[in-house]
LOLO-960450 format. One line per field, with one value per residue (C-alpha): x, y, z. Coordinates in nm, 3 decimals. Layout:
% residues N
c1 = c(X:...) .
c2 = c(Y:...) .
c3 = c(Z:...) .
END
This chain:
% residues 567
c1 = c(-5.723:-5.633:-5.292:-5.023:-4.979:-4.628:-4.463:-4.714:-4.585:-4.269:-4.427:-4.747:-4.772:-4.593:-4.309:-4.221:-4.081:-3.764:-3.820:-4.033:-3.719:-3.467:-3.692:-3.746:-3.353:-3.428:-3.731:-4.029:-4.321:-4.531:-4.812:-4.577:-4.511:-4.844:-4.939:-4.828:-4.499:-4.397:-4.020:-3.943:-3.620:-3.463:-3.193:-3.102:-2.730:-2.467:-2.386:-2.700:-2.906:-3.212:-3.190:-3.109:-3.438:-3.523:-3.435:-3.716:-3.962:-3.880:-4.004:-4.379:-4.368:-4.267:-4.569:-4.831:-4.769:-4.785:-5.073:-5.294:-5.198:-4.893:-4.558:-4.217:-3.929:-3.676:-3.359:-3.137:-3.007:-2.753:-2.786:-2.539:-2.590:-2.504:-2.403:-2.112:-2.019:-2.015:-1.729:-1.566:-1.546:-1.797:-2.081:-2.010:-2.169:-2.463:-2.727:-2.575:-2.630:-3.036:-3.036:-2.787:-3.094:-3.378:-3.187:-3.113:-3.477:-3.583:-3.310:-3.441:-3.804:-3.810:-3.544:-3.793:-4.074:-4.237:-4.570:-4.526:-4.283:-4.279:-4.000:-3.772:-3.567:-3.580:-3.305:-3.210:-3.181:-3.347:-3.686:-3.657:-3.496:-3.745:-4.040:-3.870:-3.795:-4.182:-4.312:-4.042:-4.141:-4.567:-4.626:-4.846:-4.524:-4.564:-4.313:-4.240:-3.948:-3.814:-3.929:-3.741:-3.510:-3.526:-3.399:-3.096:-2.989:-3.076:-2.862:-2.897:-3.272:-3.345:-3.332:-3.015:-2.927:-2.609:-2.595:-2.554:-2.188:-2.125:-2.286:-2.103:-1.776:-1.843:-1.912:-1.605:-1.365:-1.536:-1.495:-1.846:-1.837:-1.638:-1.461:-1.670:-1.939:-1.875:-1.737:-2.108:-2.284:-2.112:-2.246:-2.569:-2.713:-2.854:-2.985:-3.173:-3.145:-3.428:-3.397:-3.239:-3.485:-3.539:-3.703:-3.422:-3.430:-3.502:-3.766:-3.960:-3.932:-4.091:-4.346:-4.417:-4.459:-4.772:-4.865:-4.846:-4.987:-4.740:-4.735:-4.973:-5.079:-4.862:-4.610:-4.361:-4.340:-4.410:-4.118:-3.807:-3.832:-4.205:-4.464:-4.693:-4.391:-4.393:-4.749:-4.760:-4.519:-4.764:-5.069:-4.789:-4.731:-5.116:-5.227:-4.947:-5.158:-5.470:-5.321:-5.194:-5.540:-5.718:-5.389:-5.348:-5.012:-4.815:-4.876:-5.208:-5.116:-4.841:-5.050:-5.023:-5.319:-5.067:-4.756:-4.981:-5.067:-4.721:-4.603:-4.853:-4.758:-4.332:-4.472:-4.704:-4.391:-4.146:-3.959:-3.622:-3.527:-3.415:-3.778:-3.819:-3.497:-3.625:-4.030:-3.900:-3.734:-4.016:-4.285:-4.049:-3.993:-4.390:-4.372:-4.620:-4.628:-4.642:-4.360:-4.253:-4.079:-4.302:-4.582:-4.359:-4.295:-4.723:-4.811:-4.564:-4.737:-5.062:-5.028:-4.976:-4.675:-4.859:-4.585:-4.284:-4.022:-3.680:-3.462:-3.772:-3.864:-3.694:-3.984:-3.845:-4.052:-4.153:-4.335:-4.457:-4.613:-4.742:-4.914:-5.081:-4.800:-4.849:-5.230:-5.316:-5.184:-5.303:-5.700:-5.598:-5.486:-5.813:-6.041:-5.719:-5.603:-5.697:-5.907:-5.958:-5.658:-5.584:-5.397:-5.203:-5.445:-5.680:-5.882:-5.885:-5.718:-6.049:-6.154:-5.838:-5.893:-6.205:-6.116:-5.818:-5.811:-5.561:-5.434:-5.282:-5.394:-5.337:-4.995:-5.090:-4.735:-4.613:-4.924:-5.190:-5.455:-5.508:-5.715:-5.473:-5.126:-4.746:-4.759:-4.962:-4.700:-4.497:-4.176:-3.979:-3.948:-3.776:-3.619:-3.452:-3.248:-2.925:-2.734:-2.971:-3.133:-3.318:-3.315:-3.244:-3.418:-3.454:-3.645:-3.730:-3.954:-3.615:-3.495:-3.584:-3.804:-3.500:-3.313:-3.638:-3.431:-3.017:-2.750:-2.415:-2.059:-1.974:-1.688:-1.575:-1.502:-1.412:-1.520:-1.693:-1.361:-1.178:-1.504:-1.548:-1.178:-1.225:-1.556:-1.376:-1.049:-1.261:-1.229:-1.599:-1.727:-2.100:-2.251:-2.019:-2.243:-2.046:-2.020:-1.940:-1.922:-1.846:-2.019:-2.353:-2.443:-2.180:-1.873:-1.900:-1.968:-2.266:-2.430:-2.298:-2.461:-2.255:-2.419:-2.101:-2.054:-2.411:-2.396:-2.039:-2.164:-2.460:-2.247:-1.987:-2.290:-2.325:-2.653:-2.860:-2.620:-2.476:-2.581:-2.449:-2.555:-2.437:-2.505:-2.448:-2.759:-2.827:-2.950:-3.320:-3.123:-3.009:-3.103:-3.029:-3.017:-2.910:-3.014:-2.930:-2.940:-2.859:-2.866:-2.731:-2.421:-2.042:-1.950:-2.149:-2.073:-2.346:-2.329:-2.251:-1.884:-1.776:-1.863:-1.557:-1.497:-1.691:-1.934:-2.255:-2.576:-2.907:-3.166:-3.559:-3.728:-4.074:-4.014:-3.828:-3.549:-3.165:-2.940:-2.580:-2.558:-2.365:-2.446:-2.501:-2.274:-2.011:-2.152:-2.134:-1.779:-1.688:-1.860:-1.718:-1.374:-1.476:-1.328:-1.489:-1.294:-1.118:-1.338:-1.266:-1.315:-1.183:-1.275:-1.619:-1.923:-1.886:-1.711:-2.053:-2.217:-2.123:-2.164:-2.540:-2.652:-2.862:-2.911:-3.069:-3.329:-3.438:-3.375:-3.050:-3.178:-2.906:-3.013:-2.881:-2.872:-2.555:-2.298:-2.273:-2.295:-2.001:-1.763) .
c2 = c(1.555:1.274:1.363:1.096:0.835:0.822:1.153:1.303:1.101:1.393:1.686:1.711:1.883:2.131:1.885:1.809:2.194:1.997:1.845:2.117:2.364:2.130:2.058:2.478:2.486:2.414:2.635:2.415:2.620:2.503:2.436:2.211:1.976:1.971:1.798:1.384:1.393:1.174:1.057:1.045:0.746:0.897:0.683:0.950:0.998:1.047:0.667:0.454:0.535:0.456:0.680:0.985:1.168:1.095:1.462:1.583:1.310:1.356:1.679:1.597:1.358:1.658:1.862:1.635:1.590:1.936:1.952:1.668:1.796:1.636:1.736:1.577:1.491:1.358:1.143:0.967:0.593:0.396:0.258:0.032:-0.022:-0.364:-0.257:-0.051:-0.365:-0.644:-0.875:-0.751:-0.791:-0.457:-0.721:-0.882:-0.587:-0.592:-0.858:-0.761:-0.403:-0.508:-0.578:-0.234:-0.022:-0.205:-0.153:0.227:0.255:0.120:0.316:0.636:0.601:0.444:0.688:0.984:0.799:0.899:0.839:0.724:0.684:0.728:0.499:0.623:0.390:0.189:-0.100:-0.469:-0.467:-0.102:-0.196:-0.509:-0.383:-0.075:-0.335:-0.558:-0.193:-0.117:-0.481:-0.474:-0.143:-0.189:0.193:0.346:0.320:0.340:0.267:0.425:0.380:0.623:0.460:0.244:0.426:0.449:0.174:0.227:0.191:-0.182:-0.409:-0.802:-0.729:-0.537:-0.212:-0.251:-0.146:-0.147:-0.519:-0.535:-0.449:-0.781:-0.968:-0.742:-0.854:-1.209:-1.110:-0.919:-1.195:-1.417:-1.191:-1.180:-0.784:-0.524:-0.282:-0.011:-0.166:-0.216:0.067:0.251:0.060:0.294:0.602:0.498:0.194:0.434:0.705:0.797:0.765:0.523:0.178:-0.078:-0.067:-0.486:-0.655:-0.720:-0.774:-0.378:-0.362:-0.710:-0.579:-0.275:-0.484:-0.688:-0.417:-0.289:-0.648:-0.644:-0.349:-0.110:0.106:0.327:0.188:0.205:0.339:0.060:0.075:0.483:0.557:0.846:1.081:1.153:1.355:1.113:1.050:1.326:1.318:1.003:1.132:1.392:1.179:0.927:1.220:1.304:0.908:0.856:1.130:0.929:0.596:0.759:0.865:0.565:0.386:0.146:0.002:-0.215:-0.564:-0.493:-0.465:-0.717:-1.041:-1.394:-1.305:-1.010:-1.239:-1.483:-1.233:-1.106:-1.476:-1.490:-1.158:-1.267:-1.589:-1.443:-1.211:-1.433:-1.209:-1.210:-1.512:-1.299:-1.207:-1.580:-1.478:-1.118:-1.184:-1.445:-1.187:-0.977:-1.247:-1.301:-0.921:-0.884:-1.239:-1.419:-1.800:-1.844:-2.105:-1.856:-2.136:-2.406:-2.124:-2.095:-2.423:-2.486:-2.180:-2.177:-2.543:-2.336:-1.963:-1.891:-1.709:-1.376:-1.118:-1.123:-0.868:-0.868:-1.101:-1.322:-1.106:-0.779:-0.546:-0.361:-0.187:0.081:-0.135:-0.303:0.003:0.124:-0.235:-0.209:-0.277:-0.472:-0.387:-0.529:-0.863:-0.849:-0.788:-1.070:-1.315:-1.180:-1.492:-1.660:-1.342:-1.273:-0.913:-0.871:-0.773:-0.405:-0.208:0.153:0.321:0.253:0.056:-0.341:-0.484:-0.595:-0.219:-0.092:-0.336:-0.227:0.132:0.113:0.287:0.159:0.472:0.310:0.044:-0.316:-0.466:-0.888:-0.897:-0.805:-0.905:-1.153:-1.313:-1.536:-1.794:-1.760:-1.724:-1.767:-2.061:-2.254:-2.246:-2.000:-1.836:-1.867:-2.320:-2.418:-2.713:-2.994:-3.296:-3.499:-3.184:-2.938:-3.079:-2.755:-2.590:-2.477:-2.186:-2.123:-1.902:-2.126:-1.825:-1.673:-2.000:-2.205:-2.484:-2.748:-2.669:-2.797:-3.118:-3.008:-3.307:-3.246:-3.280:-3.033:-2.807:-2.665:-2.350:-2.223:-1.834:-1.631:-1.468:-1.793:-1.886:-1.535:-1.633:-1.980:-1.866:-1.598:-1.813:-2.081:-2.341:-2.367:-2.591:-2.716:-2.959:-2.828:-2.734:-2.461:-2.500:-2.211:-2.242:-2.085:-1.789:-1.840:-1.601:-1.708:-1.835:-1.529:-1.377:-1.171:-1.425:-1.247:-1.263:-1.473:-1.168:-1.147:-1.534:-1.605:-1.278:-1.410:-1.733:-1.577:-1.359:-1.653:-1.843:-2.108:-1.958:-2.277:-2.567:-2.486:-2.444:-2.252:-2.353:-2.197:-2.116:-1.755:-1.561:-1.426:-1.102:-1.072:-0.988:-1.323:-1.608:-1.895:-2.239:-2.158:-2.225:-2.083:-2.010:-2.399:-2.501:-2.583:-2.369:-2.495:-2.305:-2.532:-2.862:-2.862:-3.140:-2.823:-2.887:-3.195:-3.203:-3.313:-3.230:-3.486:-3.559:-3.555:-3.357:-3.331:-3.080:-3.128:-2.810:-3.021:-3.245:-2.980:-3.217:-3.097:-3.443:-3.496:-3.865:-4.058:-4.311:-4.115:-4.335:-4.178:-3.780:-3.933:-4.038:-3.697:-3.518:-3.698:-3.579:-3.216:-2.975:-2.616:-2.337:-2.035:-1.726:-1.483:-1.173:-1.183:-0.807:-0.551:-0.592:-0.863:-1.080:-1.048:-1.106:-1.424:-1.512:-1.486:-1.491:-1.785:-1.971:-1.831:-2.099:-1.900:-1.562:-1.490:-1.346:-1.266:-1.526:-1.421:-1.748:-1.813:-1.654:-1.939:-2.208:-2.023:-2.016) .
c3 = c(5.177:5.451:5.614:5.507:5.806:5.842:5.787:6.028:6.299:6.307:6.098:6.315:6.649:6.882:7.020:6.659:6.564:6.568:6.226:6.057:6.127:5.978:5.654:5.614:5.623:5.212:5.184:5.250:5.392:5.656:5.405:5.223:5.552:5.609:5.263:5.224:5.168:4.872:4.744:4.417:4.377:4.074:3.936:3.697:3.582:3.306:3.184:3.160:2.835:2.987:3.281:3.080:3.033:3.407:3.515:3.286:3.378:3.747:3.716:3.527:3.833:4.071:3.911:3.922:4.314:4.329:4.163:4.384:4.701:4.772:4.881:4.636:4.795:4.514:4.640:4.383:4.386:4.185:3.828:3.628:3.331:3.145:2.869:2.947:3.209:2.954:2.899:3.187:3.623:3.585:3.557:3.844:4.002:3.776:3.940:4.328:4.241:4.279:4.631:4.682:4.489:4.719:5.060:4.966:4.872:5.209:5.390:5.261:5.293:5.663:5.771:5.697:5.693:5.344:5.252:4.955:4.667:4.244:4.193:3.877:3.721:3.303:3.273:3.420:3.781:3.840:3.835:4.025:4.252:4.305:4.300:4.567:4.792:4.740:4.820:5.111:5.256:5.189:5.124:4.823:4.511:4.117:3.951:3.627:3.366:3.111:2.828:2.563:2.249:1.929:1.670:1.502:1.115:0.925:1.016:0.956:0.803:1.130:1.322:1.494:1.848:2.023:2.091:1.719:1.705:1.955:1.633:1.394:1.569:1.546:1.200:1.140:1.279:1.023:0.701:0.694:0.663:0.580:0.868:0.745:0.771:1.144:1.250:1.150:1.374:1.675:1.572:1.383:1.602:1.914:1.821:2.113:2.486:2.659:2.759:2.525:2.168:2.215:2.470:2.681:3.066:3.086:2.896:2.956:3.316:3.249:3.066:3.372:3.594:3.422:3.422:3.798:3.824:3.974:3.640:3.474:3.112:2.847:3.130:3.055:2.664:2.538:2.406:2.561:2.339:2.300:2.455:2.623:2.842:3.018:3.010:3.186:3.450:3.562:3.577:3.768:4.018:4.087:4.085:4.356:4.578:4.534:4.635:4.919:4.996:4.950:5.130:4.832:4.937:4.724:4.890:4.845:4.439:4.432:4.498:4.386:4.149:4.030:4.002:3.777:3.533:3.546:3.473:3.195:3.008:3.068:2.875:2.603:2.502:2.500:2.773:2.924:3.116:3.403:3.467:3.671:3.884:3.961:3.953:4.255:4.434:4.442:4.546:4.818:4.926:4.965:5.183:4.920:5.000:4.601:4.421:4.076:3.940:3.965:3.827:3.497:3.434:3.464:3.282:3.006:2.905:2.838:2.780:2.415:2.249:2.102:2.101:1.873:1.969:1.908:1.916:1.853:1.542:1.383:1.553:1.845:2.158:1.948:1.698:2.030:2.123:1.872:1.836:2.181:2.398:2.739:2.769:2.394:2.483:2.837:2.630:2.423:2.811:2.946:2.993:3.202:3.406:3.751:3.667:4.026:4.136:4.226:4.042:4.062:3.867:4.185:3.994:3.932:3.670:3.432:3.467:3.333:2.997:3.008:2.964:2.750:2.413:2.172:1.947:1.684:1.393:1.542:1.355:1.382:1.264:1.621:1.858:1.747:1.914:2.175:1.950:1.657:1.849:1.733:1.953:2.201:2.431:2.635:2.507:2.853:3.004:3.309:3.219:3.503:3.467:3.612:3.469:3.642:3.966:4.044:3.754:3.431:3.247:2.871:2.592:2.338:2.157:2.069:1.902:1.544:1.623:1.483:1.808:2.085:2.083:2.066:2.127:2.099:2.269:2.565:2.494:2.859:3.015:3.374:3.274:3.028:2.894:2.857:2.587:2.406:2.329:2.235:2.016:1.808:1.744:1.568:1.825:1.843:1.584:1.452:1.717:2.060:2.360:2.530:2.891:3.085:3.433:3.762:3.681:3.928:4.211:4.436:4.201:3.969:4.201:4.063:3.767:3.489:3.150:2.882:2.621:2.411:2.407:2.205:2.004:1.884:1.767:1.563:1.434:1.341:1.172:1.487:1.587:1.485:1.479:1.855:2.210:2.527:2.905:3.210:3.541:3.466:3.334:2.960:2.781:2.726:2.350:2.342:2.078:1.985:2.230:2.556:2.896:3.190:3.576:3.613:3.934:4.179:4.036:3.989:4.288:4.473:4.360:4.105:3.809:3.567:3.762:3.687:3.293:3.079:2.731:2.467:2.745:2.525:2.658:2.552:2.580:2.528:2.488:2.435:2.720:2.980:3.040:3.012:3.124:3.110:2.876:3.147:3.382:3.707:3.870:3.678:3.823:4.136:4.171:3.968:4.250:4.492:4.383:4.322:4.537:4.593:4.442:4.647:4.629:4.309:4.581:4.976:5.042:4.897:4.841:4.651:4.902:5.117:4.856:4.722:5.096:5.138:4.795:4.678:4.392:4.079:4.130:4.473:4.269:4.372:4.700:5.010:5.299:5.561:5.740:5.478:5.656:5.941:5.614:5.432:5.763) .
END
């Protein structure tokens, strides 16, 4: 066993008794101090579904350090969950919460100078942020999630989940369904704990970290409640020991060869369009000279859709799974993924397809084949135009086909509340494009999802004959034509500001475009007598924060170089 690098520096000699007698304060012995000493970032708690079974997987993880020789050191960080903070100022906390999780990941591990680190954590801005805090910090990390739940009672010809009672509401308010009807979806829609049972941002996140290689196999989609989760988290805690020894750090996994195939499984499974914000935080964290959004927009013309999860299908993860999960569809991408790259299983990427057994019977209704796709394109575009100079991203596998090419007459909104509002008093009618602005990483602050807004106008039947853009951010549950992140943002004097109501916009799915249908000279003069807003927050975290954040175009990263441009 090769001593660990760093925690040696104070664990390791005569003039270091200091540290060994503070550390056998809580019992460890000195063979324990002598072994690498590895953290375990648990973002267990009491309020986040998907975090709830970490206790018991933290302590597989615990035993299978143990086990290899190493030493566990388990330290908790914070987890919000979006659920609990829709439709309310909660979620401006939600995407700024991200960089909190990577800094007190970094904090913790350079302050005692671990060796390594399992990182512990299921839903939106957990795992990015625990991938940017291992790319950031360049130490041996895996990074494994709790697994997603279980789906709940049919509802709408599908397993429903809890983002079924915002539809249900929209529903209700329409007379489409009964009160009874409703009220069952609270007790009978999550019946498990475990990340969110669709491919939401959680879960295609979770999905992309196998793809990059920071996760075991199958890590990202076997589901909460089963065995071979806990199973995993012991073969998690002994491969974390081996990476250590073999000093496999995680910018030597995270690579632009890594962020490619990453890009490539987002795009084969039509993932959350958060993934482009957070997969550019990352590349940034481990200082890769790679352009994310430039890599979408080429790949998404060529990779083929071959997953269909909810909300592009009624299969949820489970189904997913039990299909193949990431690993079948990263088999099926094989002749156009790097294979090269390393991977936490200390071995490349092409050996671990090589070696992976698939347990169950293949299901072509949720994964088929490369050759004989869903669709020869992508299921996440990055669209630009006069109406988003930088850009504007969307998830046309999520939508009907009929919607590629949407026109129709811009219906405004300064906030997300002031549209939910509008939406479920009727005011929203066949053809409007709801504009809802001032809701970007800086005039939020935060980016907040407009979740309720889109579920309330499926559930009011205007799923198909409206669309929603914003420079706010959506649910990976989301359907229906939307596109957001549009940049730059209101807040900035972006052209999302200065739309009118009955201003007509287009968007071209086919042809990536998203204009605003009036003469530019028109924008122009708007802009010119646009005046920025007064920040929504003068004291917190979030008045730093929509100080040095960035656009969602740049991944919503804090520059710090901001703070003399926002004086």
């Amino acid at each position: 066993m090769k001593q660990g690098k760093r925690s040696q520096k104070i664990l390791e000699g005569l003039g270091e008794q200091y540290y060994r007698a503070t550390l056998k304060s809580m019992g460890y012995t000195t063979d324990d101090l002598k072994r690498p000493i590895i953290g375990i970032a648990n973002s267990w708690n009491e309020i986040v579904p998907g975090h709830f079974n970490l206790r018991q997987v933290s302590q597989r993880v615990r035993d299978g350090i143990y086990r290899a020789g190493g030493t566990p050191v388990e330290f908790g960080t914070i987890v919000l969950c979006d659920g609990v903070a829709q439709g309310h100022n909660g979620m401006h906390y939600i995407l700024p919460s991200r960089e909190i999780i990577c800094d007190s990941v970094e904090a913790f591990a350079e302050a005692h100078l671990l060796d390594a680190i399992v990182l512990l954590g299921s839903c939106d801005k957990i795992v990015p942020g625990m991938l940017m805090a291992a790319a950031r910090l360049d130490i041996p990390c895996i990074l494994l999630p709790s697994g997603p739940m279980d789906g709940g009672i049919i509802f709408d010809g599908r397993q429903s989940d809890q983002t079924s009672s915002a539809e249900a509401y929209g529903m209700l308010s329409a007379k489409k369904i009964t009160k009874k009807e409703y009220i069952t979806l609270e007790t009978l829609s999550c019946p498990t704990c475990g990340s969110c049972s669709y491919l939401g941002t959680a879960n295609t996140m979770c999905c992309i970290s196998e793809a990059l290689g920071m996760t075991l196999p199958f890590g990202g989609t076997i589901p909460a409640t089963v065995a071979a989760r806990l199973a995993i988290a012991e073969e998690t805690g002994k491969k974390i020991v081996e990476l250590v020894e073999k000093n496999i750090t995680a910018r030597k996994i995270i690579t632009n060869g890594s962020i490619r195939n990453a890009i490539k499984l987002c795009l084969a499974i039509s993932g959350s369009t958060n993934a482009v914000m957070h997969i550019t935080a990352i590349a940034h964290e481990a200082k890769l000279n790679i352009n994310v959004l430039e890599e979408f927009d080429k790949l998404s013309r060529v990779t083929p859709h071959i997953a269909k999860i909810n909300p592009s299908s009624k299969y949820n993860m489970i189904d997913f799974y039990k299909a193949g999960g990431v690993y079948k569809v990263l088999k099926e991408l094989s002749a156009v993924l790097d294979k090269e790259v390393m991977t936490v299983t200390a071995k490349t990427m092409g050996e671990n397809i090589e070696d992976i057994t698939f347990l169950y019977p293949e299901n072509k209704e949720v994964i088929k084949t490369y050759n004989e796709p869903f669709g020869y394109q992508g299921g996440v575009a990055v669209l630009r135009g006069n109406l988003a100079p930088n850009t504007g991203i969307t998830k046309p596998g999520a939508f009907d086909k009929s919607l590629y090419h949407f026109i129709g007459e811009a219906i405004c909104f300064d906030s997300e509340e002031e549209a939910e509002e509008a939406i479920l008093e009727g005011k929203i009618k066949d053809g409007h494009v709801v504009v809802i602005r001032y809701e970007g990483p800086k005039g939020g602050p935060g980016m907040r999802e407009m979740f309720k807004a889109m579920k309330y106008l499926y559930g009011r039947g205007l799923g198909k004959t409206t669309a929603l853009i914003t420079d706010g951010r959506f649910s990976g549950t989301n359907n229906g034509c939307f596109v957001g992140h549009i940049s730059p943002e209101a807040a900035e004097g972006g052209p999302i500001a200065v739309i009118e109501n009955g201003d007509k916009i287009e968007i071209d799915i086919d042809n990536r475009k998203i204009n605003l249908l009036i003469p530019d000279k028109i924008i122009e003069e708007r802009l010119k007598n646009w005046k920025r807003p007064k920040p929504k927050f003068t004291t917190g975290y979030l008045a730093l924060y929509s100080k040095l954040a960035s656009s969602g175009a740049e991944g919503a990263i804090l520059k710090y170089e901001n703070f003399d441009k926002n004086k």
